[in-house]
C-alpha positions in Angstrom: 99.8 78.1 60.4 100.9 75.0 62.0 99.6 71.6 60.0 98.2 70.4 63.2 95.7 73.8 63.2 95.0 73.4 60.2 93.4 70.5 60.1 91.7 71.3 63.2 90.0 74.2 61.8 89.2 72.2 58.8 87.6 69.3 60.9 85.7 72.0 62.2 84.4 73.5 59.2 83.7 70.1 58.3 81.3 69.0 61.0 79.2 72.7 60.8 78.3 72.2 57.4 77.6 68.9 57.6 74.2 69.3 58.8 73.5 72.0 56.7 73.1 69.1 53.4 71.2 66.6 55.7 74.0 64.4 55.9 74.5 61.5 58.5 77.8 59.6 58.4 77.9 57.5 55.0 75.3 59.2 53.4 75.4 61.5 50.4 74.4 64.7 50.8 70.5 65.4 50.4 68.8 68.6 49.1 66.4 70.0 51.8 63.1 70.0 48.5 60.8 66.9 47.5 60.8 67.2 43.4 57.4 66.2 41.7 56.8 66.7 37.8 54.0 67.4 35.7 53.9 67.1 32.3 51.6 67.7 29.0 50.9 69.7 25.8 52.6 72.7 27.4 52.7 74.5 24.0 51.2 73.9 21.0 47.5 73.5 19.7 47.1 71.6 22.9 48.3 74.1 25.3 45.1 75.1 27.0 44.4 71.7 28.4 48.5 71.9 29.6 48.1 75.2 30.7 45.0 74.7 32.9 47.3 71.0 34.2 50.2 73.1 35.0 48.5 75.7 37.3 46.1 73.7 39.2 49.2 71.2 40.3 50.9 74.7 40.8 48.6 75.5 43.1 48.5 72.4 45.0 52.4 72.5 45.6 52.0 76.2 47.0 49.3 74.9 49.4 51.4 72.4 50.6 54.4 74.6 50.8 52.5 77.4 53.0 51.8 74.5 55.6 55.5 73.2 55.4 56.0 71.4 52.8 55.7 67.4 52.7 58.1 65.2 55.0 59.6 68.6 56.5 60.6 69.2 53.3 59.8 72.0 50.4 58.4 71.0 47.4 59.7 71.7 43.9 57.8 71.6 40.8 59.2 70.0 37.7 57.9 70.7 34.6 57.8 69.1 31.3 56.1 70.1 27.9 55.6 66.7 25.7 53.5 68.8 23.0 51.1 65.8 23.2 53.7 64.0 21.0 54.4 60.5 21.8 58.6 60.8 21.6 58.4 63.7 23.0 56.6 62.2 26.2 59.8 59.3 26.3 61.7 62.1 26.6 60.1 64.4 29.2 59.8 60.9 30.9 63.4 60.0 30.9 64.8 64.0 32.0 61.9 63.2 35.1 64.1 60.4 35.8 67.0 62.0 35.8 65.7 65.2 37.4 65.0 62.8 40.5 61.2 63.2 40.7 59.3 61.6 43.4 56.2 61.3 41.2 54.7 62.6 38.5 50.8 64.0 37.9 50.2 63.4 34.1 51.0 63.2 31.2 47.6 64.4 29.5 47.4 62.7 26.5 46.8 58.9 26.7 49.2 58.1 23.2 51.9 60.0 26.0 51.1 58.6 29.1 51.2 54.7 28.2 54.8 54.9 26.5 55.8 57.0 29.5 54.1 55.2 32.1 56.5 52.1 30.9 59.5 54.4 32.3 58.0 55.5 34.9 57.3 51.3 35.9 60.7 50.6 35.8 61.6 53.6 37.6 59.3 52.6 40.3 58.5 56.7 40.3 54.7 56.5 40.6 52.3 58.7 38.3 48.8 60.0 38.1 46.9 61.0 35.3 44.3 63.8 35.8 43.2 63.0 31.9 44.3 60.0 30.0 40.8 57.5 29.3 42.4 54.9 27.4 42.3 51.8 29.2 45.4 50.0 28.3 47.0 52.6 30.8 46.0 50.4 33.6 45.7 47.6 31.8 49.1 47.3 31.8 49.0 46.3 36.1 51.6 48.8 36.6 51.3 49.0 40.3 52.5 52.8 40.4 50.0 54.0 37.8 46.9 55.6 38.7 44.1 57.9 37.6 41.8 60.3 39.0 39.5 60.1 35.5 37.3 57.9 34.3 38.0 55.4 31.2 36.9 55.5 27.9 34.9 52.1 27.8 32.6 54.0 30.6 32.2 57.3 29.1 32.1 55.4 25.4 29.0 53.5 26.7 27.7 56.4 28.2 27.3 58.4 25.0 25.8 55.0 23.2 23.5 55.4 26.3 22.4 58.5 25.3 22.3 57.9 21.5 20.0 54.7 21.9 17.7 55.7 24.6 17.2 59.4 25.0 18.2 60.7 21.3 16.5 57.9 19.2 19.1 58.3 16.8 18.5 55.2 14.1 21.9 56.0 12.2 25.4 57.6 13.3 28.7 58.6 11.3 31.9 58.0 13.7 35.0 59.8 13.4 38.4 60.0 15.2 41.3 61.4 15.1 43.5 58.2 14.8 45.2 58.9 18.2 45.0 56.2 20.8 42.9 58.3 22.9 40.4 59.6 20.0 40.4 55.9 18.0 39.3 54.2 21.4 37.0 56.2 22.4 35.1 55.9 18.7 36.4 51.9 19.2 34.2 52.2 22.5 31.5 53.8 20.8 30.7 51.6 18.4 31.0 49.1 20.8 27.8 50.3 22.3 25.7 51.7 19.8 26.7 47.9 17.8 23.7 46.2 16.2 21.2 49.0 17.8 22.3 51.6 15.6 23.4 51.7 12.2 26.9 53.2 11.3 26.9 54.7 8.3 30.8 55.2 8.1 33.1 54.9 10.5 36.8 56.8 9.5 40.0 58.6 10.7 40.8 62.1 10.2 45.1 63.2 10.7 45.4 65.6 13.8 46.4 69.1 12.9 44.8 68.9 9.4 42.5 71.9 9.0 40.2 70.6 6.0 37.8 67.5 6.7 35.7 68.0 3.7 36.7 64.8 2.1 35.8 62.5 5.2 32.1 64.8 6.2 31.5 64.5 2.5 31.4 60.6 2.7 29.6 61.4 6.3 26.8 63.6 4.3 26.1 61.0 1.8 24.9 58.5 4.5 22.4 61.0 6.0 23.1 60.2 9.8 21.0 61.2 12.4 24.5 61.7 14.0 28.2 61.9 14.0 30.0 60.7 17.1 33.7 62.3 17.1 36.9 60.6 19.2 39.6 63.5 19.6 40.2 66.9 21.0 38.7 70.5 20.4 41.2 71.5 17.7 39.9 69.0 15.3 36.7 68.8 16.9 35.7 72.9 16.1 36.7 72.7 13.2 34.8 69.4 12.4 31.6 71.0 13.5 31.8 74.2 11.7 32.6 72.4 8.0 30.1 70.3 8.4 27.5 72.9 8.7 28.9 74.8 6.3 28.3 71.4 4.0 24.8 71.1 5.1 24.9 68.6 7.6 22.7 69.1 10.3 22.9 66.3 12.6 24.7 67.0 15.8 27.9 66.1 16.6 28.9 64.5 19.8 32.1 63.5 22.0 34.2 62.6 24.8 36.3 65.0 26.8 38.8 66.0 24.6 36.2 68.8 23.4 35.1 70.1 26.5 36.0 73.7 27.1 35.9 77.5 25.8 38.5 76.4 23.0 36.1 74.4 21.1 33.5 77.2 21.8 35.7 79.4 20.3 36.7 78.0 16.8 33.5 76.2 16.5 31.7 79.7 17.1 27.7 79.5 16.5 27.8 76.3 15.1 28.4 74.5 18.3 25.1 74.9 19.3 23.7 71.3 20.1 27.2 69.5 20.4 27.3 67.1 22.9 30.1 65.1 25.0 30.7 63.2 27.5 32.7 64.4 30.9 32.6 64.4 34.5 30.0 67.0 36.7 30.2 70.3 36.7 32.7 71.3 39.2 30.8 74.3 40.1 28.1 72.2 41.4 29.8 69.9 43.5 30.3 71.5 47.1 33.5 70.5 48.3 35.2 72.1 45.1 33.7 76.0 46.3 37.5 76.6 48.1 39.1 75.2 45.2 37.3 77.3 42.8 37.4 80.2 44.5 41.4 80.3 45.1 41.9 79.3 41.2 40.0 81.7 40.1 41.4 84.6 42.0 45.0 83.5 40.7 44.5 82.1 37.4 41.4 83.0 36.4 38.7 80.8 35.9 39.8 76.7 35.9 39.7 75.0 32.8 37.9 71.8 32.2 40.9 69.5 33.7 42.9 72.3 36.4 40.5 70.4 39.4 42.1 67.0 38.3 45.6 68.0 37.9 45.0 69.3 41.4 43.4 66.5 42.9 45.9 64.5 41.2 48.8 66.7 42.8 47.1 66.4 46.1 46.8 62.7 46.5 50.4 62.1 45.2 51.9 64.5 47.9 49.4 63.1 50.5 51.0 59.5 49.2 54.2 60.8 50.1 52.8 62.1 53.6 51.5 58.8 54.5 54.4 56.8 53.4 56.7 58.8 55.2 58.8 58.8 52.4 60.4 59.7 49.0 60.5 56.5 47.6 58.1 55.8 44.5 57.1 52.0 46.2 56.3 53.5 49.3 54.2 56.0 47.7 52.2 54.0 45.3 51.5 51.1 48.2 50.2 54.6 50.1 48.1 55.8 47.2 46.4 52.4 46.7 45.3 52.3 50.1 44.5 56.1 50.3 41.0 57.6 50.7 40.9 60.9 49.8 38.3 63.6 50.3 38.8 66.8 48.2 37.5 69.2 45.5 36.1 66.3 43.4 34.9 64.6 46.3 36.1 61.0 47.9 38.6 59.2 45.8 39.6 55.7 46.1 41.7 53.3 43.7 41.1 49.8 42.4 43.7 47.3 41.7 44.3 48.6 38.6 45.3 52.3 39.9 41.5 53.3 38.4 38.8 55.2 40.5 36.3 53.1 42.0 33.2 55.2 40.4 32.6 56.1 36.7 32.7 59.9 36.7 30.9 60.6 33.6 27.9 62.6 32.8 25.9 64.3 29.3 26.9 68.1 28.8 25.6 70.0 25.9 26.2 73.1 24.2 23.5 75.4 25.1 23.5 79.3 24.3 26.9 79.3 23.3 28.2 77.7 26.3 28.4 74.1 27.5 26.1 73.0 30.2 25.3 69.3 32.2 22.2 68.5 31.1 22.5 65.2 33.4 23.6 63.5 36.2 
């Protein structure tokens, strides 16, 4: 073949794929998919909670992908298990990076998300949290962090609320897990019940022990009229059922680390009575019925936090729909300004990247199963 058709055909070749990678002259070539991560205890004692995270942002990406996508574009789904380990959340946070994410729902865990929200911040990839309280997240003024939860200095005063005025309670034993989640939420606690309520010991158990009895006998010698718990439903079962089995009777209460059939499960009869703090019960709140009712039919019923890693996924992907882009500063100026009306109602953001209303309400264990018992 002659050199001069040869490199006709080749400039030919050249210009037909072209358009096939989004190219325009001077460009690199650009994959026709949007990439956004999620990431949480995806293994592990933890794994419910990550579980229930990945499949209701799952189902928020096929949504969007059955009516086109986002920006013409598909969307991918990144993945990443931190195992609610704080190095491990680094680095899930760095391979989101390098993954090229356009934003990220999670991490779960607030002792992940604050060391991961710093890369995030200087990645300028913005990230929403569908369950991390503590509220040096968004103290930090990180202008791409937000969260569609509440913080634990509302739902810590909520449960001294409810300790002081409806219970009575004269005396309380607080425990935590000595996690930055489960120590600030106790922190929070105290705050409230402080000078009202005596404290008759106030300590830290290690998560993934399996034997408290050293720390509930120093709890049983004070006689509380309750013990106020900061940490998740591992720990938390477990606490209850030992304590009962040392013949404590006062209830135990907590924040929303506990909530769900796992601590129903390992705590068994003896979580009768437990309370905690969380948001309403997303079976009552009308605009959730679609969401519930297409969960359910693929995954079974949602767990505690599947509607928030939804809602979560929804108002990133309807950040990048607004902004009319995939770049994370776009986004997050989109999402501050955002109003969004969905499964857990109307969402809007402060300053900070919190919600505008305190979420939380009282639930309680009753008949073996956890029930609001206020608004």
């Amino acid at each position: 073949m002659p050199e001069s058709s040869y490199f006709k055909i080749l400039s030919v070749l050249i210009l037909i794929t072209l358009p096939l990678f989004g190219c325009k002259k001077g460009e690199e070539p650009v994959a026709n998919v949007i990439k956004i991560g999620t990431a949480g205890p995806m293994t592990g004692d933890q794994s419910a909670f990550g579980q229930d995270q990945q499949n209701g942002v799952k189902l928020a990406v096929e949504e969007w992908n059955l009516k086109g996508g986002v920006l013409g574009k598909k969307i991918e789904l990144v993945v990443g298990d931190d195992q609610h380990d704080p190095k491990q959340a680094v680095s899930v946070a760095n391979k989101m990076v390098n993954d090229g994410v356009a934003g990220m729902v999670g991490h779960f865990n607030s002792s992940c998300s604050i060391p991961a929200s710093k890369i995030y911040n200087e990645q300028k990839i913005p990230m929403i949290t569908h369950g991390s309280t503590n509220p040096q997240l968004t103290e930090q003024n990180f202008k791409g962090i937000f969260r569609v939860c509440g913080r634990d200095d509302q739902q810590g005063k909520k449960a001294a609320e409810l300790v002081i005025n409806e219970l009575k309670a004269k005396s309380v034993a607080i425990l935590h897990d000595k996690t930055t989640y489960g120590q600030g939420l106790a922190d929070e606690f105290r705050k409230g019940v402080e000078g009202q309520v005596k404290v008759t010991y106030h300590g830290g158990l290690t998560q993934g022990d399996k034997d408290f009895s050293a720390a509930l006998t120093n709890v049983k010698t004070g006689n509380p009229d309750l013990i106020y718990f900061g940490g998740i439903y591992p720990e938390g079962g477990l606490l209850v059922k030992q304590s009962r089995a040392l013949g404590i009777k006062a209830p135990l209460m907590s924040g929303d680390g506990v909530i769900g059939e796992e601590f129903l499960n390992i705590a068994g009869a003896d979580a009768e009575g437990t309370y905690a703090t969380f948001a309403p019960d997303v079976n009552k709140i009308p605009s959730a019925a679609g969401f519930v009712r297409t969960y359910t039919k693929k995954h079974g019923k949602p767990g505690p936090y599947s509607v928030y890693a939804y809602v979560a996924a929804n108002i990133l992907l309807h950040g990048i729909k607004d902004a009319n882009s995939a770049d994370g500063e776009k986004i997050s100026e989109a999402i501050h300004k955002i109003k969004y009306d969905g499964a857990l109602g109307s969402i809007e953001f402060d300053e900070k990247g919190d919600v505008k209303m305190s979420p939380y309400v009282i639930w309680q264990v009753k008949g073996g199963k956890w029930e609001q018992i206020s608004k």
